[in-house]
Every structure is written in C-alpha cells, then in structure tokens.
N, CA and C atoms as a LAMMPS dump frame, in Angstrom:
ITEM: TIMESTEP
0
ITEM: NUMBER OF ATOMS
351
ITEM: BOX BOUNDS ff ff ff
-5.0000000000000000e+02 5.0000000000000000e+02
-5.0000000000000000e+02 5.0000000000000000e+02
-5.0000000000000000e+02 5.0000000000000000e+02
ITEM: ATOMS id mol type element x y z
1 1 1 N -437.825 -386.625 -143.362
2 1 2 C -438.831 -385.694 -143.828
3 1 3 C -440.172 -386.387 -144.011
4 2 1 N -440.19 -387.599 -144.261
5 2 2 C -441.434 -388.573 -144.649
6 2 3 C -441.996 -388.846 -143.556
7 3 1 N -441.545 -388.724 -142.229
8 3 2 C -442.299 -389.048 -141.031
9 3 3 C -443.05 -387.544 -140.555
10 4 1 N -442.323 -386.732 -141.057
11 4 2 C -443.015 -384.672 -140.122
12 4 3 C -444.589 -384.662 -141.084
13 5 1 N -444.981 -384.27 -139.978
14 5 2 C -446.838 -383.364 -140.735
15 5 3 C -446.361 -382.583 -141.467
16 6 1 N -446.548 -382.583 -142.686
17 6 2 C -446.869 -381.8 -143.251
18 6 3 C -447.802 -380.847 -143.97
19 7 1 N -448.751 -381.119 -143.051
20 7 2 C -449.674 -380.267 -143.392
21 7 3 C -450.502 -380.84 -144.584
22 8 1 N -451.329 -382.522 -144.709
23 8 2 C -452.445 -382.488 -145.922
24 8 3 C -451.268 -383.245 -147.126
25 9 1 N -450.264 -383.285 -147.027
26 9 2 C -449.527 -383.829 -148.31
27 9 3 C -448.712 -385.209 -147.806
28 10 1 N -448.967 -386.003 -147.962
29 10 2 C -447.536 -387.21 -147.896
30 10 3 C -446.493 -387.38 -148.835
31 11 1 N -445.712 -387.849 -148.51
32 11 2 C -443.881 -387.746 -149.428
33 11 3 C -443.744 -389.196 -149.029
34 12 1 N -443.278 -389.469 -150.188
35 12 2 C -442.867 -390.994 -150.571
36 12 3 C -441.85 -390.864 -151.401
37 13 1 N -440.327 -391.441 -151.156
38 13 2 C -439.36 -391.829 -151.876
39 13 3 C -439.618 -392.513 -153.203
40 14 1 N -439.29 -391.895 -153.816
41 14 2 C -438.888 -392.694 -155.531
42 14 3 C -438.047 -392.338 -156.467
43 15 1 N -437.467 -392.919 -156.802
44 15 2 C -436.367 -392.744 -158.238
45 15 3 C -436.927 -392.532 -159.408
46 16 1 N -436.383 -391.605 -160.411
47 16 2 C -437.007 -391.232 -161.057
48 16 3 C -435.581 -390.751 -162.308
49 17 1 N -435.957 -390.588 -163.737
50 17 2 C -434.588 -390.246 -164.709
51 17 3 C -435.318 -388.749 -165.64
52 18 1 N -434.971 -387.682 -165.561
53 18 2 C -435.265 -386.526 -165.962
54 18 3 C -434.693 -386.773 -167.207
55 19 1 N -435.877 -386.251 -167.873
56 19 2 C -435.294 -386.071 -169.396
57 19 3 C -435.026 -384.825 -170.189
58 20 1 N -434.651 -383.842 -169.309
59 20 2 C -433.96 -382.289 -169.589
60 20 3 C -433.076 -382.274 -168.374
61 21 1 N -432.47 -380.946 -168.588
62 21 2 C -432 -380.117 -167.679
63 21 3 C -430.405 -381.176 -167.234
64 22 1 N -430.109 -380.285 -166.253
65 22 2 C -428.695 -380.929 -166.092
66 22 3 C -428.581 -382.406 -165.455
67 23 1 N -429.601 -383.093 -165.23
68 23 2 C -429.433 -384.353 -165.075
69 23 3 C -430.255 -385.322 -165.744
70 24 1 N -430.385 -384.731 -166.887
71 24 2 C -430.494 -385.28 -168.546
72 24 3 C -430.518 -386.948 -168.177
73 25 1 N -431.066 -387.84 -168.482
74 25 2 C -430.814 -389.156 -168.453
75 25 3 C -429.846 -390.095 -167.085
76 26 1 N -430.118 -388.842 -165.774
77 26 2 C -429.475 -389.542 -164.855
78 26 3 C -430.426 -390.159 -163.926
79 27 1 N -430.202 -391.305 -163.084
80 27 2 C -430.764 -391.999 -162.242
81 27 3 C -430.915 -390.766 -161.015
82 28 1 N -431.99 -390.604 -160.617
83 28 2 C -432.132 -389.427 -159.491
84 28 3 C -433.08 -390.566 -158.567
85 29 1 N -432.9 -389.62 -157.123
86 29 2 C -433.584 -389.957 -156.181
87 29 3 C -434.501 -388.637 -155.492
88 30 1 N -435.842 -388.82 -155.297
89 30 2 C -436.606 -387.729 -155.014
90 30 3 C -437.878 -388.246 -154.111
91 31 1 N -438.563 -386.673 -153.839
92 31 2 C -439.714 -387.492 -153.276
93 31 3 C -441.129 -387.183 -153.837
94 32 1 N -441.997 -387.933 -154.021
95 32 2 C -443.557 -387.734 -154.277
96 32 3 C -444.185 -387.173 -153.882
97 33 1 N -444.806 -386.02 -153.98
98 33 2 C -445.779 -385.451 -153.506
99 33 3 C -447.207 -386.033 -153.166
100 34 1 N -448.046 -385.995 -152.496
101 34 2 C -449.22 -386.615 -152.855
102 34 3 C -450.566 -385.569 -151.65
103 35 1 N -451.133 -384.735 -152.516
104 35 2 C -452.259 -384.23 -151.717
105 35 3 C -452.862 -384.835 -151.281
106 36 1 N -453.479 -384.683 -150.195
107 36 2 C -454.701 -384.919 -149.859
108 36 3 C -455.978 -384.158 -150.562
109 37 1 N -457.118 -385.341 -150.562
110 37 2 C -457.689 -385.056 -151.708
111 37 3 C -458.909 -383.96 -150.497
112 38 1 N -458.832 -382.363 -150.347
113 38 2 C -459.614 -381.418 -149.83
114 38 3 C -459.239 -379.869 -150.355
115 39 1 N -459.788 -379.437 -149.538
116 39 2 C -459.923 -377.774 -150.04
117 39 3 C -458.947 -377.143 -148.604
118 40 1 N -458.725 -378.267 -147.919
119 40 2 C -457.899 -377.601 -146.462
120 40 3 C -456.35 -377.096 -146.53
121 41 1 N -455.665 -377.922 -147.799
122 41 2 C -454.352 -377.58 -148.178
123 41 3 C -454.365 -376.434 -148.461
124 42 1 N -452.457 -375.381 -147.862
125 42 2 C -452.488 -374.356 -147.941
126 42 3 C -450.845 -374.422 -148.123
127 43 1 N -450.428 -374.226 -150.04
128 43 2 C -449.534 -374.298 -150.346
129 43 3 C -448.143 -373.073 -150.184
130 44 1 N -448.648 -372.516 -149.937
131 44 2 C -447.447 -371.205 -149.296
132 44 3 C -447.177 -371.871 -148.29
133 45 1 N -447.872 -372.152 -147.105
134 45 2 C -447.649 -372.913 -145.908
135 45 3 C -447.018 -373.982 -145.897
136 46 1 N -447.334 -374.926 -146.471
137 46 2 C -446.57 -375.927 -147.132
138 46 3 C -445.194 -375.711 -147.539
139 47 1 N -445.112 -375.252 -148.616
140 47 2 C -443.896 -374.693 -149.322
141 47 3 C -442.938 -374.24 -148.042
142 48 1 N -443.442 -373.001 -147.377
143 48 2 C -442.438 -372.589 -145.906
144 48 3 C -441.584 -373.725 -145.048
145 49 1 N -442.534 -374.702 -144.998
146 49 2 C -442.397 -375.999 -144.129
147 49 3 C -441.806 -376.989 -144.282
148 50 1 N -441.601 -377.272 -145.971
149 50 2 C -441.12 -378.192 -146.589
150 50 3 C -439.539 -377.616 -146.906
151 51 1 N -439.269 -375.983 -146.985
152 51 2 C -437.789 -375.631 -147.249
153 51 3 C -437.404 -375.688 -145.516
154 52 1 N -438.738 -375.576 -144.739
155 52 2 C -437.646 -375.763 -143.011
156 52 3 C -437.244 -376.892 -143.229
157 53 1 N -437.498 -378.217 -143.429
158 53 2 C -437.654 -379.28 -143.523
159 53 3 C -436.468 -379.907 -144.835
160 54 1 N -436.376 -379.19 -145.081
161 54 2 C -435.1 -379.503 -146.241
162 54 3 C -434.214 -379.037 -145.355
163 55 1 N -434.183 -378.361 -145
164 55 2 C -433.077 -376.996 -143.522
165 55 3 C -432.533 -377.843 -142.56
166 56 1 N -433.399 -378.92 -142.102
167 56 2 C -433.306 -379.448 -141.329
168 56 3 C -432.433 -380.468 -141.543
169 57 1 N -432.237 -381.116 -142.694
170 57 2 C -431.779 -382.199 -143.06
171 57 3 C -430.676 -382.009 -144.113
172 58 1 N -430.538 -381.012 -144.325
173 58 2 C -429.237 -380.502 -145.379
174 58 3 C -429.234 -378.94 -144.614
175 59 1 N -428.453 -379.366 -143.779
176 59 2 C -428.599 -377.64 -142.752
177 59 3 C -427.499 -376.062 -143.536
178 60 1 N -426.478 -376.796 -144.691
179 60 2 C -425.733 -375.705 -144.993
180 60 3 C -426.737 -375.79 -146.684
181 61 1 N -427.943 -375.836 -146.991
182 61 2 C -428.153 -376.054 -148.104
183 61 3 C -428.247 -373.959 -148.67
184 62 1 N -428.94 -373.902 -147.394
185 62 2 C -429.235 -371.975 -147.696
186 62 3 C -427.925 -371.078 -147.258
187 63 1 N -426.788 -371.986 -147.362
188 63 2 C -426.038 -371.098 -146.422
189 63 3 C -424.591 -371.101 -148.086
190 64 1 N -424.815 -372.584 -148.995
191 64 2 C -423.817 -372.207 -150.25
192 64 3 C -424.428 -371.179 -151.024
193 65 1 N -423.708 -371.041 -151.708
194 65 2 C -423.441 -369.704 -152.544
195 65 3 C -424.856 -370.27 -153.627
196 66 1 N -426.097 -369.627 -153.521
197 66 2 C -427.176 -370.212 -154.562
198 66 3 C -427.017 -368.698 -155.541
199 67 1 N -427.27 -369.795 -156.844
200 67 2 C -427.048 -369.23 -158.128
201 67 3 C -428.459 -367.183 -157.653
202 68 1 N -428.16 -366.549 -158.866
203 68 2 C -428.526 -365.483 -158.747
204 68 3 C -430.234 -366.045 -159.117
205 69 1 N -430.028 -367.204 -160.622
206 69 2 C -431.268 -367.47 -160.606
207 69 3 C -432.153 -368.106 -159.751
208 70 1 N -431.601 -368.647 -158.814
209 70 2 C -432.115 -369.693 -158.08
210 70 3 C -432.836 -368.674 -157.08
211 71 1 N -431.918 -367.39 -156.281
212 71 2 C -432.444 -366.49 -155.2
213 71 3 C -433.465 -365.797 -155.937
214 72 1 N -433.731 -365.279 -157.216
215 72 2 C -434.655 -364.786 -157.87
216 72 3 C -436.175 -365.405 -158.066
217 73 1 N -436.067 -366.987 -158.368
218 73 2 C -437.114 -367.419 -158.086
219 73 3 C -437.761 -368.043 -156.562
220 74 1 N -436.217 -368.384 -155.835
221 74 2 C -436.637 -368.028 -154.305
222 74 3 C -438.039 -366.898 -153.903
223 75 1 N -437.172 -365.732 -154.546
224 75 2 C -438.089 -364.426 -153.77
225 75 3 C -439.54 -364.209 -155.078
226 76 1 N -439.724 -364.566 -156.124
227 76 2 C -440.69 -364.496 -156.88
228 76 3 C -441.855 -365.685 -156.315
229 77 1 N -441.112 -366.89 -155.555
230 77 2 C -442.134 -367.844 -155.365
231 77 3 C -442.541 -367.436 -153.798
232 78 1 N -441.931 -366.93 -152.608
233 78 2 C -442.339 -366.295 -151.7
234 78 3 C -443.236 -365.091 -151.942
235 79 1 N -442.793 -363.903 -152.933
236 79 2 C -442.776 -363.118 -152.338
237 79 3 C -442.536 -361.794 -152.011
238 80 1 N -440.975 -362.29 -151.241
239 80 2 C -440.23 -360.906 -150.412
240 80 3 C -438.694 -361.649 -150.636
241 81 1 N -438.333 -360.93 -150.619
242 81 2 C -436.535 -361.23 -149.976
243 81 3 C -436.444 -361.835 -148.763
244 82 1 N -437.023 -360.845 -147.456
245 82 2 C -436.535 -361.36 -146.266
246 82 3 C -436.901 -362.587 -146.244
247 83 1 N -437.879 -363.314 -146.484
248 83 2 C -437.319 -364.72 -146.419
249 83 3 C -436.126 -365.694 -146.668
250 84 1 N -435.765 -364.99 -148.058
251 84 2 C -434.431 -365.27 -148.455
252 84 3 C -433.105 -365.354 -147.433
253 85 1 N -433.435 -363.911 -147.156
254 85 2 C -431.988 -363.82 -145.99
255 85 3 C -432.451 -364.334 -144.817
256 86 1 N -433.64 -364.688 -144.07
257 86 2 C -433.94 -365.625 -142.905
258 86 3 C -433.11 -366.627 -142.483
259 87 1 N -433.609 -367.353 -144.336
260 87 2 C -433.216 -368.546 -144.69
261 87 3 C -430.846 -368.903 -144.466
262 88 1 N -430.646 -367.653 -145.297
263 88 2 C -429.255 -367.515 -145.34
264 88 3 C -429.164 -367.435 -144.153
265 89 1 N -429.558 -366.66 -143.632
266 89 2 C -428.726 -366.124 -141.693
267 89 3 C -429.244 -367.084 -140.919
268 90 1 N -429.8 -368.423 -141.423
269 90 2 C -430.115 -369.216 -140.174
270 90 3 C -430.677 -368.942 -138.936
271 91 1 N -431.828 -368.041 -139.738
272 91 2 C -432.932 -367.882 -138.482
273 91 3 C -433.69 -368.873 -137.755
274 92 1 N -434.229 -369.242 -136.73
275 92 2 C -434.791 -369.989 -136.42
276 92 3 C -436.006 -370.016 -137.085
277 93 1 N -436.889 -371.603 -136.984
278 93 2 C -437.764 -371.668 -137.648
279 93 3 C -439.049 -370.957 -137.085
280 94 1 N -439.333 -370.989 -136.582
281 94 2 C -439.985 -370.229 -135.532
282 94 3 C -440.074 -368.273 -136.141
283 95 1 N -438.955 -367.744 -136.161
284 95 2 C -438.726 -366.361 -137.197
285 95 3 C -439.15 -366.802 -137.966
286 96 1 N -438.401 -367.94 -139.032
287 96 2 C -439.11 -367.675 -140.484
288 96 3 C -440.557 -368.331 -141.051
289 97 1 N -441.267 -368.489 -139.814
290 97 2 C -442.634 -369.237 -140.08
291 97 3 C -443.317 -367.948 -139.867
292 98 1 N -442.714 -366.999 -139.026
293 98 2 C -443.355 -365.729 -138.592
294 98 3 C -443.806 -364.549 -139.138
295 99 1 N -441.973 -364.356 -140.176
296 99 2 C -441.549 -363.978 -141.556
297 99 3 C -442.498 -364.171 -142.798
298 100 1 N -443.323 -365.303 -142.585
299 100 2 C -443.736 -366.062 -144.277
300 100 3 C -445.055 -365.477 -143.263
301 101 1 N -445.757 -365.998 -142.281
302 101 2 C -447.188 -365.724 -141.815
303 101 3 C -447.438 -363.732 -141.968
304 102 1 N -446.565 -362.75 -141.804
305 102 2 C -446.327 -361.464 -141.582
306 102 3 C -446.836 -360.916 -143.314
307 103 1 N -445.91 -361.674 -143.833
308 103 2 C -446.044 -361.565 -145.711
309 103 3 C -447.772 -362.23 -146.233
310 104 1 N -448.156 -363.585 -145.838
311 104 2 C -449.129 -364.319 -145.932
312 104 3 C -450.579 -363.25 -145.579
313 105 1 N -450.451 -362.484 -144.647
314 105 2 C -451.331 -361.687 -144.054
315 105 3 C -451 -359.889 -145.221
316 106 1 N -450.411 -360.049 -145.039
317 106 2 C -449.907 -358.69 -146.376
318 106 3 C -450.287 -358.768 -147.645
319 107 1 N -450.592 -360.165 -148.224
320 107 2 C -450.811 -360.868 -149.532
321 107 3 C -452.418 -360.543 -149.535
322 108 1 N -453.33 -361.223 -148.31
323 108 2 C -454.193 -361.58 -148.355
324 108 3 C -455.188 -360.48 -148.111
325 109 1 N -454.362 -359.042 -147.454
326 109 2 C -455.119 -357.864 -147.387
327 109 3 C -454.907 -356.948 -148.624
328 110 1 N -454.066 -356.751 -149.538
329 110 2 C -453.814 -356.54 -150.905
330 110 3 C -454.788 -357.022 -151.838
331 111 1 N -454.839 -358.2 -151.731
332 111 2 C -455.419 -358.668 -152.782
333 111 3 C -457.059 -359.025 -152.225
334 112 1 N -457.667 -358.421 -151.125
335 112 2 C -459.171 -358.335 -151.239
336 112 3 C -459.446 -357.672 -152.015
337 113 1 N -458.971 -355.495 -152.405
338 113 2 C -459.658 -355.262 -153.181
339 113 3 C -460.043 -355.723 -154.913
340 114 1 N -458.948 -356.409 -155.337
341 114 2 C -458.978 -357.38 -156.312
342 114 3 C -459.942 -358.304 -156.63
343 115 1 N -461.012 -359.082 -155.126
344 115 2 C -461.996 -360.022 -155.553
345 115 3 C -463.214 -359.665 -156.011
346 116 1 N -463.716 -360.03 -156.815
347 116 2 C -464.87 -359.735 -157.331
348 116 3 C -466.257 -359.872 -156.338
349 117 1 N -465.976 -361.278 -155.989
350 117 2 C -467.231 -361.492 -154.931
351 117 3 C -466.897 -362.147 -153.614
C-alpha cells in the first residue's frame, strides 16, 4: 500500500500502543498518514482509494460478517449504502470509484444551494 499514489498523502509503517478500546495497551502495527502540505487533497477520494487499497491486500476484509456498527458508520462516512454493498459483492474497482464519483457529484450539487458565497 506504501508504494500506490495515493493521491497527496504518504503512509509510513509504525507501531504504535492504543490506550482505549479493544486493544487497550496492545503493541499494534499501523500506518501514518502524512498530507501533503496543499489545498489539492481530496479526502472522500482518498478515503475510496485507500478502502480499494485495503481490498486489495486483505481481499475477504468486506466480504466477513462486519459488525452492524461498523456498516453504519461505513454508510454515514460515504454517504450511501451502495457503496457498502459494492464493496461486499466485490465489485470491481473501477464500479466502485464510479459508485463514490456518481454520489461525489450528487453531494456537490445539493449542497450549492447551501453556500453562501
């Protein structure tokens, strides 16, 4: 995953020990985020790219049984559902970049009358 464009962000391996949640005081392994320092980053896009990209490399990750909470904030941080089930039915990436761009364009015509200036 540390070698793909991602679009404006680099990922760097590091270990790290959480001090909540269910791995309370355990040795974890994760990766770093790191923006690039502009106004060009585009985190929905990102986000889409980075769960293909998890897909890619843990290919049954969307396919176990994810908690009810987990699909809930799935579709609250997209969105929509159909991404959700894209993701489950092992759509190609290609659909679900298409899927998230279809929604991305739906978001962005909604919420003009909302801007002030």
């Amino acid at each position: 995953m540390i070698k793909q464009n991602l679009y404006g962000v680099s990922l760097y391996p590091t270990k790290y020990r959480p001090f909540y949640g269910m791995y309370n005081g355990k040795d974890c392994e994760g990766l770093l985020l790191k923006f690039a320092p502009n106004n060009l980053f585009m985190p929905y896009r990102f986000g889409i790219r980075l769960a293909l990209a998890i897909r890619k490399y843990h290919p049954n990750f969307f396919q176990k049984s994810l908690s009810s909470q987990a699909q809930s904030m799935f579709i609250k941080a997209t969105g929509t559902d159909e991404l959700l089930k894209a993701f489950m039915e092992n759509k190609s990436d290609e659909e679900i970049i298409s899927i998230s761009q279809k929604d991305l364009d739906n978001f962005i015509s909604l919420r003009k009358k909302y801007l002030l200036y």
